[in-house]
C-alpha positions in Angstrom: -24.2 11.9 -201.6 -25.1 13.0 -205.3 -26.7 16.7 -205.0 -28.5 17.4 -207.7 -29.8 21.2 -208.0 -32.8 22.0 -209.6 -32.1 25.4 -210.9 -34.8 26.0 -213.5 -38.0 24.9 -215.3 -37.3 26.8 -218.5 -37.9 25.7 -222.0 -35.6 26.6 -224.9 -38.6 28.8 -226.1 -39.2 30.8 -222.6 -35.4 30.8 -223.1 -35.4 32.8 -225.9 -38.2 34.8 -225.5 -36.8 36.3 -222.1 -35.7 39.4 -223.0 -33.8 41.0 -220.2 -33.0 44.7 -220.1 -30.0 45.9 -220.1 -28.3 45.9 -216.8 -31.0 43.7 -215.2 -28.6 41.8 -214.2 -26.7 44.9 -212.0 -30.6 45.8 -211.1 -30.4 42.2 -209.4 -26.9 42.5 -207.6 -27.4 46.0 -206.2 -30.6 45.0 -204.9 -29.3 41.6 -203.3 -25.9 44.2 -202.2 -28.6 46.5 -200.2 -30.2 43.7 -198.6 -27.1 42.4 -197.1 -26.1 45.3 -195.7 -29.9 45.6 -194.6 -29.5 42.3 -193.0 -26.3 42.5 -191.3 -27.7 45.4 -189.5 -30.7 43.5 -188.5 -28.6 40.9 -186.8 -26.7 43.6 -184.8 -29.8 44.6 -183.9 -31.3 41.2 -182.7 -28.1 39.5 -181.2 -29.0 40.3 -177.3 -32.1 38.6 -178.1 -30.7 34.8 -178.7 -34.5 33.3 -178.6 -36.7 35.8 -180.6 -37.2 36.7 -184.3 -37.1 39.9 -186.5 -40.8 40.1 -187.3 -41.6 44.1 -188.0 -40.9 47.1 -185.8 -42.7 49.1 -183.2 -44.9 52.1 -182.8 -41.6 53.7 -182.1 -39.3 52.4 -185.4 -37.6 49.8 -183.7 -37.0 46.3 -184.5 -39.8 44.0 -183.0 -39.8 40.2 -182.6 -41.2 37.5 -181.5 -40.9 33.8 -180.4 -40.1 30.8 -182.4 -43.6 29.5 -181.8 -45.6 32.4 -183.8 -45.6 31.4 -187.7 -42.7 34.1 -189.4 -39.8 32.4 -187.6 -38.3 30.9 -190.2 -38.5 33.7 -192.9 -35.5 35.7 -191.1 -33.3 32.5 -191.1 -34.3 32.0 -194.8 -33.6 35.5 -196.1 -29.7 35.2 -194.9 -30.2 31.7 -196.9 -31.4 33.8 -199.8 -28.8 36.5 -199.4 -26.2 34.0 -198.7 -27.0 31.8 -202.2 -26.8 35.5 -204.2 -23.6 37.1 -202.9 -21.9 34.0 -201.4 -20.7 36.5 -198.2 -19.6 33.2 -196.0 -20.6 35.5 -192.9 -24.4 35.5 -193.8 -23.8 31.7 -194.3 -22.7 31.3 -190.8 -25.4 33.1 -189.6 -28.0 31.5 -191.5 -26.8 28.4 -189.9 -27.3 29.4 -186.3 -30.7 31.4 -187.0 -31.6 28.2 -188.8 -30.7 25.6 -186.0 -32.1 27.8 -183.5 -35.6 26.7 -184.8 -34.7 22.5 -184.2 -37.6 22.2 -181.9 -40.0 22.9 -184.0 -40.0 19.7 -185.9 -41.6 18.2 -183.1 -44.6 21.3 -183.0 -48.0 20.2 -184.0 -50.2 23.4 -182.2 -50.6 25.2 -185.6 -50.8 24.6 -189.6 -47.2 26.8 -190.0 -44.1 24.5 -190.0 -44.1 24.9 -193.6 -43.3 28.6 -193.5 -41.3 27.9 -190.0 -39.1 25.2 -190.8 -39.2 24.6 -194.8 -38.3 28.8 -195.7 -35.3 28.2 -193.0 -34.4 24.4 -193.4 -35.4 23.7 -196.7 -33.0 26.2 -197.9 -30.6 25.1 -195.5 -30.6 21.9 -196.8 -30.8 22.8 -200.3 -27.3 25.2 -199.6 -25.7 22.5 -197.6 -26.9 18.9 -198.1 -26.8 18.4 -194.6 -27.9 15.3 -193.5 -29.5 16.7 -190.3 -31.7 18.8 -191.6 -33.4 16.3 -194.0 -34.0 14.4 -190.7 -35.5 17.2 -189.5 -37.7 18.1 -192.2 -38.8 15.0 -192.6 -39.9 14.8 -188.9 -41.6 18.1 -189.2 -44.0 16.9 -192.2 -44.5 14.2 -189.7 -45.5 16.5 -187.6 -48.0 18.2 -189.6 -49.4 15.4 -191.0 -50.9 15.2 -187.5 -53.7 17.7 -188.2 -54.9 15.9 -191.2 -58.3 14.6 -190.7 -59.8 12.3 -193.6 -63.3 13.5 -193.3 -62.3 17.1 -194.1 -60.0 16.4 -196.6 -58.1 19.0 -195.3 -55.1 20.1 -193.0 -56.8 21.9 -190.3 -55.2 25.6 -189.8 -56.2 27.2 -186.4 -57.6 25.4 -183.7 -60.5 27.4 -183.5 -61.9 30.6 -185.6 -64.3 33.2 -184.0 -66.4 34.8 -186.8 -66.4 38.7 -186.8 -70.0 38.4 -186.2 -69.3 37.7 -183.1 -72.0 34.8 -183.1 -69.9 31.7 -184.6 -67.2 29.6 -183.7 -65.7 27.0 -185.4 -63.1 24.4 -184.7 -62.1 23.2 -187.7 -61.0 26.4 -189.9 -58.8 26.0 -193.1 -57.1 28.9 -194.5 -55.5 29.9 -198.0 -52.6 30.2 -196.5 -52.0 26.3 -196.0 -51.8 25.9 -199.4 -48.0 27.0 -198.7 -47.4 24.5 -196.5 -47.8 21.5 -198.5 -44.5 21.9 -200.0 -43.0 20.8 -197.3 -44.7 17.7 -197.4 -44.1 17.2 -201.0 -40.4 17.4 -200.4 -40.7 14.7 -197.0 -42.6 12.5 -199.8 -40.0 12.7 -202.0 -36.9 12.1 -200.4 -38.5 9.8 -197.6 -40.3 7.6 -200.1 -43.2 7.9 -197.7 -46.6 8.4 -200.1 -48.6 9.2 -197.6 -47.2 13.0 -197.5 -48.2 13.4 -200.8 -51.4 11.6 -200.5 -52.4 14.7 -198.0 -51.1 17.6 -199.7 -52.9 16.4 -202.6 -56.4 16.0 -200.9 -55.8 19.4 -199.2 -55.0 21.1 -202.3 -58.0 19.5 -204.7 -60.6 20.3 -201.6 -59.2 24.1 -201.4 -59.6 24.1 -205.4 -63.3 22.4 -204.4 -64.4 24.8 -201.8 -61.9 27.7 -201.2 -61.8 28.9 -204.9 -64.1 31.1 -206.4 -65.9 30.4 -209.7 -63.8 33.9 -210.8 -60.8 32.3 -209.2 -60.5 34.8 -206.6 -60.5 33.2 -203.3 -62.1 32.6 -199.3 -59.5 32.9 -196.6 -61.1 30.3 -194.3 -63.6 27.7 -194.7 -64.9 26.0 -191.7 -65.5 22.7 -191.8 -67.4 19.7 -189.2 -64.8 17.6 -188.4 -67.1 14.8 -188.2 -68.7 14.8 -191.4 -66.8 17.1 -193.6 -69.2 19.2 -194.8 -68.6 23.3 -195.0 -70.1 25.0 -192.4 -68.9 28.9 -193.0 -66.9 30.6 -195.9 -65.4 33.7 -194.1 -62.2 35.8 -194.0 -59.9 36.8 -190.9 -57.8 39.2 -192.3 -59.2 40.8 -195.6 -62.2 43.9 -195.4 -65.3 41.0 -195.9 -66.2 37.4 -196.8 -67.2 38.6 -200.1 -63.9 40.2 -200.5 -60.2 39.3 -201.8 -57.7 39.9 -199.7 -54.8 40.3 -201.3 -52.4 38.1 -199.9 -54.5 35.5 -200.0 -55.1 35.5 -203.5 -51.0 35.6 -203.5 -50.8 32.3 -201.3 -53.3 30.6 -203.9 -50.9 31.7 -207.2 -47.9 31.0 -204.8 -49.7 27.1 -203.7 -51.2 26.0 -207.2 -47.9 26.6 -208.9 -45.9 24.7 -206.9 -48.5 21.8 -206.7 -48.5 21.7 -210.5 -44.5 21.4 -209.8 -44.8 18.7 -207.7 -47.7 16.6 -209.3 -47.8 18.3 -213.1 -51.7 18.0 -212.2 -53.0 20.7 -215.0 -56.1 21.8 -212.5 -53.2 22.8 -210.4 -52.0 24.9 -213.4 -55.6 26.3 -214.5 -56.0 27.6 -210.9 -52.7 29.0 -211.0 -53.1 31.1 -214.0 -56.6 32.0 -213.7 -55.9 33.2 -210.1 -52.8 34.9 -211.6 -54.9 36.6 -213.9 -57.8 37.8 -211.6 -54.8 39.5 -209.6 -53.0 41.0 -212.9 -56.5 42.0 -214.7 -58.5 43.1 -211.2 -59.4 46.7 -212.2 -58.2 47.6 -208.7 -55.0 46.9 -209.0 -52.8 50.1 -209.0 -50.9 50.8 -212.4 -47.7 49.8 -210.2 -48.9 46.4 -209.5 -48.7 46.7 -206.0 -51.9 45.6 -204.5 -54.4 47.0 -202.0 -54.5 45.3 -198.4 -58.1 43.6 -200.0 -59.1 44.1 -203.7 -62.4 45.3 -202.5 -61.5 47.6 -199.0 -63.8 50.5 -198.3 -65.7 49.6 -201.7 -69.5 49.3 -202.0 -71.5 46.1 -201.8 -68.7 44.5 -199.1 -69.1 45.3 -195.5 -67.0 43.8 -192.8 -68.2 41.9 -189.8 -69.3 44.4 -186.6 -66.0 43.0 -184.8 -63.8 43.6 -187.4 -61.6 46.5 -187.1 -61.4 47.4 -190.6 -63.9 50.1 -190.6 -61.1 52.1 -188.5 -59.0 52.0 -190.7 -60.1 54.4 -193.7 -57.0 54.5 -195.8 -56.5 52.1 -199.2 -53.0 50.5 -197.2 -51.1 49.1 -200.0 -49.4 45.8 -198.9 -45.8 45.3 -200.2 -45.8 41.7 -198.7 -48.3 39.9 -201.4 -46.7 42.0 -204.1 -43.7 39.9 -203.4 -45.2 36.8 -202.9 -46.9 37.0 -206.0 -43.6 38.7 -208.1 -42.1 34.8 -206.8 -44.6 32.9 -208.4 -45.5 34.7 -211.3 -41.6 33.6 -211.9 -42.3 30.4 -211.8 -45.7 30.0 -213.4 -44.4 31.7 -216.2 -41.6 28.9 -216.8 -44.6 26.4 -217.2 -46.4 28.4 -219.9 -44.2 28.4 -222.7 -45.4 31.3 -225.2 -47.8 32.4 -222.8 -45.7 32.6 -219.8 -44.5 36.3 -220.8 -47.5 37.9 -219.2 -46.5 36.9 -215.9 -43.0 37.0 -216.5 -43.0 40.4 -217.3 -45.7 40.8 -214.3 -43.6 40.2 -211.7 -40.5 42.1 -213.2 -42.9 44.8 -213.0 -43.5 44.2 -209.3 -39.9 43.5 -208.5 -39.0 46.7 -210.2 -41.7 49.1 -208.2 -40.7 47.1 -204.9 -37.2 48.3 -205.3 -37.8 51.8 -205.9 -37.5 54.5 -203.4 -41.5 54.2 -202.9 -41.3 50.7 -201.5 -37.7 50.5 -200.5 -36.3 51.3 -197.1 -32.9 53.8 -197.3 -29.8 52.3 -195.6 -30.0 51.6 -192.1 -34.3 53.0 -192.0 -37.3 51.2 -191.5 -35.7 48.8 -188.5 -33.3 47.5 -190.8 -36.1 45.9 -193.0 -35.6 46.1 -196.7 -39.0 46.8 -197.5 -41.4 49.0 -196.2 -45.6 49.5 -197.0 -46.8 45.7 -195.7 -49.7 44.7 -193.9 -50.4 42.3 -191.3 -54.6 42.6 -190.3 -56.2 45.8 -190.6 -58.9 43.6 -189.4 -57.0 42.3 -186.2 -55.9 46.0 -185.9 -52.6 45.4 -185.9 -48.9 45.7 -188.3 -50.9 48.3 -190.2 -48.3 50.2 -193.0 -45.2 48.4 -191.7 -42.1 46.5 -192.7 -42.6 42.8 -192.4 -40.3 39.7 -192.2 -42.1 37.6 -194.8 -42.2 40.7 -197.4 -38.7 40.4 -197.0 -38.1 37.0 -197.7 -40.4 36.7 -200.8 -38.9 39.7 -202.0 -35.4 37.9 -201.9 -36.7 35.0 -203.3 -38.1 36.4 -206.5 -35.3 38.7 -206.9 -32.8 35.4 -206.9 -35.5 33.2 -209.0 -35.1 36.5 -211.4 -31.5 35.9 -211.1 -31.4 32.6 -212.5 -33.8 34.1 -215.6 -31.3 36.1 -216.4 -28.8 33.2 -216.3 -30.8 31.2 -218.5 -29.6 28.4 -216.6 -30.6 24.7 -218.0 -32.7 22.2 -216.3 -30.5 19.9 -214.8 -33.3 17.8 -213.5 -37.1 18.2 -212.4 -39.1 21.0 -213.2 -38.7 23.4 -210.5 -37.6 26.8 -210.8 -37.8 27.1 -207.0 -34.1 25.3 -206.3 -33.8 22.0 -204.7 -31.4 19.4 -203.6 -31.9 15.9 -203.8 -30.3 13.0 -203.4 
C-alpha cells in the first residue's frame, strides 16, 4: 500500500512569513516531553480499570472515567497517538494501540451523533500512524453507522435523541448541536477512501444547513436547533450548555472554527472558509475575551440582557470560569485556517501561538504528577448541567496536543506532499 501523508497546507508565502521565535521549537518538545510523562502516569493510574476511560477527576483530585459509550472515549486513545507521533516513545505506541482497539465496538454504535470524536480522534490517528488495514474497515463501518441518523427532511445529522428545554416546557426530538459539525470528518475521510459519495453527500447537507440555521448573522453561533423530523422546519434555537440562547458559549463557537475549516479542506467550498474566518474573528475580536485569549465558559455569562432558562443551573454558579478546553480547540484550527489564508493567515496564526503559549504556562498547566495526571487544568464541562465545573478534561487534553504537534510541523515548514490538509492523513 502507497501511504501518502499529508503533512501540511502551507504556501511558499505563509512559508516565509512564519516567523518562529527562537527556541519555539524547544517550547514544542518540552511541552510534548511533559505530556508524556503526564500520560504515562495516567495509564498507571487507569490500568485496573481495563473497560473505562480517563475523562476528568473527582471532587476529591482523582482520576475519573467513564464507559466507552459516553462521547470522550476516544480522545485518551488519541492523545497517546498524538504523543506517540511527537516523541516516537514506542511504549506510548503500544499503548495507543490497545486503548485504541479497546473502542472496536463502537463502529457498530448508532445511539448518539459522537463516533466522530469516539472513533475518528482514536482510529483515525491510528490509522494515519500505522496504515492498518483494520482500522480503515473500521472507520469506514462507523461512518456507516452514523450515516444512520441522517434524515433528508432535516438536512441534518440528528445529535441527541431528545432535548428538554431549560424552560422546562419543551421537548424536542430531533436536536442538532454545533458540536456535529466535528463529526463530519469522519465521514469525509469514509467518502474518500471508500469511494462511497453518499458520505459526503451528508456531511455536506449537515454543514450548509448548520451555516443556514445554526450561524448567527455576526457569525457567532446556537448550540442546538430543533428541528420536525417530518417536515424540516426549525422549531427552537436554544443552548444546553452555554449561560442563554442568546449567548455564545465558548466551545461552541470553537466547534464551528474547528468544523468550517475542515470542511473547506475537504470540499474547498469558500462559504466553508467565510464562516470559518468570520467565526474566527468574532472569537479573536469579542471584547470579552481576556488579553490571554483564553475564553470565558460563554462570551456573555452573568452579563446583562442574557438570562438563562429557570432550569438551568448557571445562576449557581457566579464565577466567570474560564474554560481551557475551547482555547485549545480553537489554538488547532486557528493552525489550520491560517494555512488557507495566505497573507492574511498571520492573524490567526499568531492567535493560536498566543493560546498555545498561555495554555502552557504555570496558569493553565498542571505540575508533574498534579491535577489527576491531566496536562491541563481550568476546563469546563456544563455550568449549566452543574457539573465538571473548573476541572481538567480529556478532550482539552487532546486538542491541546494536537495544536501543539500541528505547531510542530509550522515550525518544520514541511512541504505539501499532497492535498491540502494540515491536519495529517494517510491515504492510499
Amino acid at each position: 500500500m502507497k501511504k501518502i501523508m499529508v503533512v501540511l497546507a502551507l504556501a511558499c508565502c505563509t512559508v516565509m512569513a512564519l516567523r518562529p521565535v527562537p527556541n519555539e521549537e524547544e517550547f514544542v518538545a518540552s511541552n510534548f516531553a511533559f505530556a508524556g510523562g503526564q500520560l504515562k502516569k495516567m495509564l498507571t493510574a487507569a490500568a485496573p480499570y481495563d473497560t473505562l476511560f480517563p475523562r476528568t477527576i473527582d471532587k476529591e483530585g482523582k482520576l475519573k472515567l467513564t464507559g466507552k459509550y459516553e462521547w470522550t472515549s476516544g480522545f485518551f486513545p488519541g492523545s497517546l497517538w498524538y504523543a506517540y507521533e511527537a516523541t516516537k516513545d514506542n511504549s506510548l505506541k503500544k499503548e495507543a494501540i490497545q486503548w485504541t482497539e479497546k473502542l472496536e465496538a463502537l463502529q457498530y454504535f448508532t445511539e448518539h451523533h459522537d463516533l466522530g470524536f469516539m472513533l475518528y480522534c482514536s482510529y483515525g490517528n491510528a490509522y494515519r500512524l500505522t496504515g492498518n488495514e483494520q482500522y480503515k474497515k473500521l472507520l469506514i463501518q462507523a461512518a456507516n453507522s452514523l450515516s444512520t441518523r441522517f434524515n433528508p427532511k432535516t438536512g441534518s445529522i440528528k445529535s441527541w435523541n431528545g432535548f428538554g428545554s431549560w424552560d422546562g416546557q419543551h421537548k424536542y426530538y430531533y436536536p442538532v448541536i454545533i458540536d456535529n459539525m466535528m463529526n463530519l470528518e469522519l465521514l469525509f475521510f469514509a467518502s474518500k477512501v471508500s469511494g462511497n459519495k453518499r458520505y459526503r453527500d451528508i456531511a455536506i447537507t449537515h454543514a450548509n444547513n448548520v451555516i443556514k440555521n445554526q450561524v448567527r448573522p455576526d457569525y457567532s453561533c446556537h448550540h442546538v436547533v430543533c428541528y420536525d423530523s417530518t417536515t424540516g422546519k426549525v422549531l427552537s434555537r436554544e443552548t444546553a450548555q452555554g449561560y442563554a440562547n442568546n449567548s455564545t458559549w465558548a466551545r461552541g463557537q470553537a466547534w464551528g472554527i474547528y468544523g468550517f475549516t475542515m470542511s473547506y479542506r475537504e470540499t474547498k467550498d469558500k462559504r466553508y472558509l467565510t464562516t470559518a474566518q468570520k467565526m474566527a474573528d468574532y472569537y479573536l475580536d469579542n471584547k470579552e475575551l481576556p488579553a490571554d485569549k483564553i475564553a470565558y465558559w460563554d462570551f456573555y455569562a452573568n452579563n446583562a440582557g442574557y438570562q438563562p432558562g429557570v432550569r438551568s443551573h448557571a445562576p449557581e454558579t457566579p464565577v466567570k470560569y474560564r474554560d481551557v478546553s475551547s482555547a485549545a480547540i480553537t489554538a488547532s484550527a486557528l493552525l489550520e485556517l491560517s494555512t488557507y489564508l495566505d497573507n492574511k493567515g498571520a492573524k490567526y496564526r499568531d492567535g493560536a501561538i498566543a493560546i498555545l503559549h498561555a495554555l502552557s504556562g504555570p496558569a493553565y498547566k498542571a505540575k508533574a504528577g498534579e491535577n489527576g495526571d491531566f496536562i491541563l487544568k481550568h476546563s469546563v464541562g456544563s455550568i449549566a448541567h452543574g457539573f465538571e465545573i473548573d476541572v481538567p478534561l480529556v478532550y482539552a487534553d487532546y486538542y491541546y496536543l494536537e495544536a501543539l504537534n500541528r505547531y510542530r510541523l509550522l515550525l518544520a515548514q514541511k512541504h505539501i506532499i499532497a492535498g491540502d490538509a494540515i491536519n495529517p492523513t494517510v491515504y492510499e
